[in-house]
N, C-alpha and C positions, 0 to 999 in steps of 0.2 A: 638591249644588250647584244653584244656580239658574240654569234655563237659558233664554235667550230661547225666542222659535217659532223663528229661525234656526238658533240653536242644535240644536234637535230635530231640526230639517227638516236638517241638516246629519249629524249623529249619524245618523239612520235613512236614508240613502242617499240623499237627491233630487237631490245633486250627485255620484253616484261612488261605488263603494268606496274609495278613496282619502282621500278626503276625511272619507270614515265610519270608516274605522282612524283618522283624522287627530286627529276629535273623539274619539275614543274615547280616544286617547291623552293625551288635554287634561284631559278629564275626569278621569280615572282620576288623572293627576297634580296638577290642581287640587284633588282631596279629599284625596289625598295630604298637602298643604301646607295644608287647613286652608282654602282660599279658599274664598268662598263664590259665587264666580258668576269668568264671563269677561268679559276685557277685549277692544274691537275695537281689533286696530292696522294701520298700514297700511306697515308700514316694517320687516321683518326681514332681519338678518344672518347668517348659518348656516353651513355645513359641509357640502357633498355630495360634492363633487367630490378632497380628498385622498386618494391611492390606498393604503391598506394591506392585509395581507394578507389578512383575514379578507373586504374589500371587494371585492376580485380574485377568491375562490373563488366569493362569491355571484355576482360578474359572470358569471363564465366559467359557472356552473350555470342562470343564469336569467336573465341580463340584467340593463342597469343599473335597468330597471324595478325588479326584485328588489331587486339593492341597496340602493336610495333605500326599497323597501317596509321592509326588517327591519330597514337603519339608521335611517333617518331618522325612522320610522312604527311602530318596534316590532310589524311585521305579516310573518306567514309567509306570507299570500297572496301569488299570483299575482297580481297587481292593475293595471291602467293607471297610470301618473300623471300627472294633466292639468297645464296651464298652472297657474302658481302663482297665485292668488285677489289679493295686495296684491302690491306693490313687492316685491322678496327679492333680495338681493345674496348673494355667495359671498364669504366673507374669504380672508384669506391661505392658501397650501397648498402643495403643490410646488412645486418651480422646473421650469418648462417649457424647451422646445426654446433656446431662446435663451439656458440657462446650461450647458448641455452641455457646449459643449469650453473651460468655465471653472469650475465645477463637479464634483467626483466622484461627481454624482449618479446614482442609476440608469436608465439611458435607456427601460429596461424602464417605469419607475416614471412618465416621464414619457408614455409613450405610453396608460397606462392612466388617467390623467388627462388626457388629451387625447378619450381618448373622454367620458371621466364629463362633461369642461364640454361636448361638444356635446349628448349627455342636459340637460345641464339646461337649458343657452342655451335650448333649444328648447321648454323649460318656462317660459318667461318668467323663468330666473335670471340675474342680471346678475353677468359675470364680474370683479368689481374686484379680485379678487385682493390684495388688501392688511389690514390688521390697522389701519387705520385709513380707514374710506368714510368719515368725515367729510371728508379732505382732497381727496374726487376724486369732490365729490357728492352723496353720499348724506348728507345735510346734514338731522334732523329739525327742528324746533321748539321752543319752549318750551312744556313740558305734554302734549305727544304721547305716545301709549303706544305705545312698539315692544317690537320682540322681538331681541334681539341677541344674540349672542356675543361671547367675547373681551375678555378682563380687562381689557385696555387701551383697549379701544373704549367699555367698557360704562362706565368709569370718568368718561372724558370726558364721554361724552353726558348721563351722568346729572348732574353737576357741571357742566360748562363751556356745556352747550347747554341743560341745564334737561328734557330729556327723559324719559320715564319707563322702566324695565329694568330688569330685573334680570339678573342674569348667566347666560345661558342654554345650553341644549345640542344635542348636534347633534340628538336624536330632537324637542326640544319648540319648535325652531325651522325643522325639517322640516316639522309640525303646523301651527306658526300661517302657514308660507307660502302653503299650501292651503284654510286655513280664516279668515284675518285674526284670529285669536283667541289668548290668551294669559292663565291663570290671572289673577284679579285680588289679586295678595298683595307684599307686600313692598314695592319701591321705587313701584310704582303707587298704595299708598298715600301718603295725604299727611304723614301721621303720621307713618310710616316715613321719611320724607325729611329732618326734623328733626337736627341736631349732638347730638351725647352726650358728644363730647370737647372739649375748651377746650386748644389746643395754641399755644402764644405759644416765638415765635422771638425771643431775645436776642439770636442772632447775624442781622446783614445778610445778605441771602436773594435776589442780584442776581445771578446767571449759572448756566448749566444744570445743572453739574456741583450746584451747593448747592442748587436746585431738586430733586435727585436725592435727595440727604443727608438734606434737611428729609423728603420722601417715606418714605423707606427709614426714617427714626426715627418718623417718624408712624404707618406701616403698623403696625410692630411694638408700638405701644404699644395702640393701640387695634382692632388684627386686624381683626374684620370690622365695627363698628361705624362710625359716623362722624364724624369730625373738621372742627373748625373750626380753620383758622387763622387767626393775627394775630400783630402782632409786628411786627417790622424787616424787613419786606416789599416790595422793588422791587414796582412795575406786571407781570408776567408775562409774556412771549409767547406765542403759541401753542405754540408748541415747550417753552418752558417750563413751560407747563401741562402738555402729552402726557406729558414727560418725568414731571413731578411724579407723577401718576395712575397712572403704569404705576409706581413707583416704591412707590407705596401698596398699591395692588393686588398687590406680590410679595412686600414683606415682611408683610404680613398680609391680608386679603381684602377692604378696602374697593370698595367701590360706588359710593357718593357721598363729596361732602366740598364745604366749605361755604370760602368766602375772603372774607368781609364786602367789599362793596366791586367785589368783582370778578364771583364767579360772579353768577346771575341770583337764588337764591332766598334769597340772604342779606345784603342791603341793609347788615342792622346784626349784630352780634354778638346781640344780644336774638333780632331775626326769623330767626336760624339758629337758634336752640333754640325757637322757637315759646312755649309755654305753658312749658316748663320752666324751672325755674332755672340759671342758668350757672355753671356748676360751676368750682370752681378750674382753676386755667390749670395744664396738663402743660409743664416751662418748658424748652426746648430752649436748651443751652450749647454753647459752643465745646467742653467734653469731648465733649458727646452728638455735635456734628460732626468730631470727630476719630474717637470709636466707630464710629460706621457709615462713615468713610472706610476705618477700619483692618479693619472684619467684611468690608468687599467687598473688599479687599484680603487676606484672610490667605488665597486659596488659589494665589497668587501665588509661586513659591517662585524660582526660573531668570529674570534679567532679560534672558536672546535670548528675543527674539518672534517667533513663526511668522504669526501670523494677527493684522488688524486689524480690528475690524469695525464698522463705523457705521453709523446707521438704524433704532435700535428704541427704540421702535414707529416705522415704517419713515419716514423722512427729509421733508421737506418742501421747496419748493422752496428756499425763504431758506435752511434746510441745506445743500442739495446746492450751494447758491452761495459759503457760507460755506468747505464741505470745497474745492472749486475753485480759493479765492482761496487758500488755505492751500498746498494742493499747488504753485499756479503758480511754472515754474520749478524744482521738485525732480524726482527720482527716488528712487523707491523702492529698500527696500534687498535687494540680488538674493537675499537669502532670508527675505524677509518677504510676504502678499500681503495686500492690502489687498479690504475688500468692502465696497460702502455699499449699502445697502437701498429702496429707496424704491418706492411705487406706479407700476405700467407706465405710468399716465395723464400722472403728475410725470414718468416717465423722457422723454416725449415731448418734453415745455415745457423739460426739462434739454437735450436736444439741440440745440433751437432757439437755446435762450438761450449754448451754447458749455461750460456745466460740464460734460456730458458728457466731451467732447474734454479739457478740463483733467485731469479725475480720471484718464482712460484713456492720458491722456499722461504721468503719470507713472508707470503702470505700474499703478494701480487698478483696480477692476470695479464698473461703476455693474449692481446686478441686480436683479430685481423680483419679485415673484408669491411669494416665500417669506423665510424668515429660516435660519440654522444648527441653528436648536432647532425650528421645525417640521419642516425637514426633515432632521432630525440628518445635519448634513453639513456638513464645514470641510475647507481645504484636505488634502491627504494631506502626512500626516506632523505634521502640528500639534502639537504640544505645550504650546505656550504660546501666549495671544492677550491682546487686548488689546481695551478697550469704551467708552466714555462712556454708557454704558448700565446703570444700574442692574441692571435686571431680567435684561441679559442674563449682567453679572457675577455674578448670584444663581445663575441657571439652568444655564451654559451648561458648567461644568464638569462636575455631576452627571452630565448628557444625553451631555456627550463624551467624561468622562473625561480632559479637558485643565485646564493651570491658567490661571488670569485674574487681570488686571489693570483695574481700574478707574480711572479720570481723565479731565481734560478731555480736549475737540477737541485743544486744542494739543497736548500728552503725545501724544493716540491718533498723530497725522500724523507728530511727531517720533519714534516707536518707528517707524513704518511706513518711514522715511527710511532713520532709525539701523539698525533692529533689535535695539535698546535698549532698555529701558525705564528713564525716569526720570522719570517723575511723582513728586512729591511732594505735599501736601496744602499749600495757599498761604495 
């Protein structure tokens, strides 16, 4: 690889061991992948602070210093770890103190993560605790090179904000917090950024749920490549976008994806494919939206619903307002409970704003800092739940071993009431 003098000066110690595992580990993985040099970023999203086992023995043997060294840094040393070099946030992780006696979380679990985030805080890492910092923040640019985590994140950013990332890890987003650096390969190129798939919607593509659908058939056609849509296309919301992308990103691996018209780097259908030719359109029908209504639906078997769950990728405020208006005036049903997800920063603006009190007054839990599949954890006794969530309809049985149901807000609130489920596909 080609490396700056900082580069060097970095790699051979001038800033720290730390910082010299940090490079090293850059390195070693940038040739790995074939890049030929690093990229500066100033914007990364990472992973230090979720408590698991293997993170706890290191802790208790050598401190969180250790940890952050053999996780994050792929280093056996003993080493300091300084302030973090650029901007570095912590995405979503455990549920902390404040879901305890709502949660059957480990309290053990949460207290080890309560030390790990003052470790980092104190590293210059900013605790947002959510699976999406765009909505609380951390907001990059168009053309910006960061370094991110998180299917769901990295999905957005690269499509809806124009930013650059590739899907990152916890060891190589450890690295660039400390060193502003990040492989130059993949979505950082431009090349790389270009459509490969020509995906036209015959069916009208206007509310979140069919936002979800279109997502979920797109992902699976073209896995990790990426998709242009067009078609019978409402204007999108931001929620409908999050929604879309996390939706991509589960049934196949996309990164980017292109919406003429709307994202930033695809004007026209032509300037999504750049230099290439535009390939036949993959043509999305009412059967292919009925398919993937019915794939997230077959592990569904029992219509009593134990659990409901709203907010992934975690809620927004226009959400959290939306589930409030929906709930006002009901009660949930005494053996069903309901959780909606959203970033601690939105839970604060939801208090003020009164949807708190609305959701909690019908017997809901507005909760933050994690989701059921990070922290494999749903109420006790669960059996059957219930989602508006694509990705979490994909995921969340594998993880818990429970069946799932997928449909709209409306369906999700009315099972929550009932303890019903009666979605059907509309």
């Amino acid at each position: 690889m080609l490396l700056t003098a900082d580069d060097r000066a970095m790699r051979d110690g001038r800033d720290g061991e730390a910082t010299a595992a940090a490079m090293d580990l850059l390195i070693r993985y940038g040739e790995g992948l074939g890049a030929e040099r690093l990229c500066s970023v100033r914007n990364v999203a990472g992973t230090s602070t979720q408590p698991t086992p293997a993170k706890e023995i290191i802790a208790r043997e050598g401190g969180w210093k250790k940890a952050y060294s053999v996780i994050n840094l792929d280093c056996d040393d003993d080493i300091e770890i300084p302030r973090m070099r650029v901007p570095t946030c912590q995405l979503q992780h455990g549920f902390s103190a404040d879901a305890l006696e709502i949660t059957p979380y480990n309290p053990h679990l949460v207290e080890l993560q309560a030390e790990a985030e003052a470790f980092a805080s104190d590293r210059g890492i900013n605790i947002l605790a959510t699976c999406t910092p765009y909505q609380v923040g951390n907001l990059p640019v168009r053309g910006e090179h960061i370094a991110w985590m998180e299917s769901s994140a990295v999905v957005y950013a690269n499509s809806v904000i124009g930013a650059k990332s590739n899907c990152e890890g916890t060891a190589s987003t450890g690295a660039a917090g400390l060193t502003g650096r990040i492989p130059h390969w993949g979505n950082h190129l431009d090349e790389n950024r270009k459509g490969t798939h020509l995906v036209r919607s015959d069916v009208r593509i206007d509310s979140f749920l069919d936002w979800g659908l279109l997502g979920y058939f797109a992902g699976d056609v073209v896995q990790e490549e990426r998709p242009v849509l067009t078609g019978n296309l409402a204007l999108p919301t931001q929620a409908d976008l999050k929604h879309l992308g996390a939706a991509l990103a589960t049934s196949g691996g996309v990164e980017i994806f292109h919406m003429p018209g709307v994202t930033p780097e695809a004007p026209t259908v032509a300037e999504a494919f750049g230099r290439a030719r535009v390939p036949d359109a993959v043509v999305y029908g009412e059967a292919d939206r009925r398919l993937a209504y019915e794939t997230l639906n077959n592990q569904g078997q029992s219509d009593d619903v134990d659990f409901i769950l709203l907010g992934c990728p975690h809620a927004s405020l226009d959400q959290l307002g939306e589930i409030a208006r929906l709930l006002d005036g009901k009660k949930l049903n005494p053996g069903t409970e309901l959780w909606v997800m959203t970033p601690r920063a939105l839970r604060s603006v939801a208090d003020r704003n009164g949807y708190s009190e609305a959701i909690e007054r019908a017997g809901g839990r507005l909760l933050t800092d994690s989701c059921p599949a990070m922290s494999r954890t749903a109420p006790r006794g669960t059996r059957v739940f219930a989602t508006d969530s694509a990705k979490q309809a994909h995921y969340l049985p594998a993880i818990l071993g429970i069946e799932a149901w997928f449909g709209t807000l409306e369906d999700c609130v009315d099972a929550a009431v009932t303890g019903k489920w009666r979605g059907e596909l509309r």
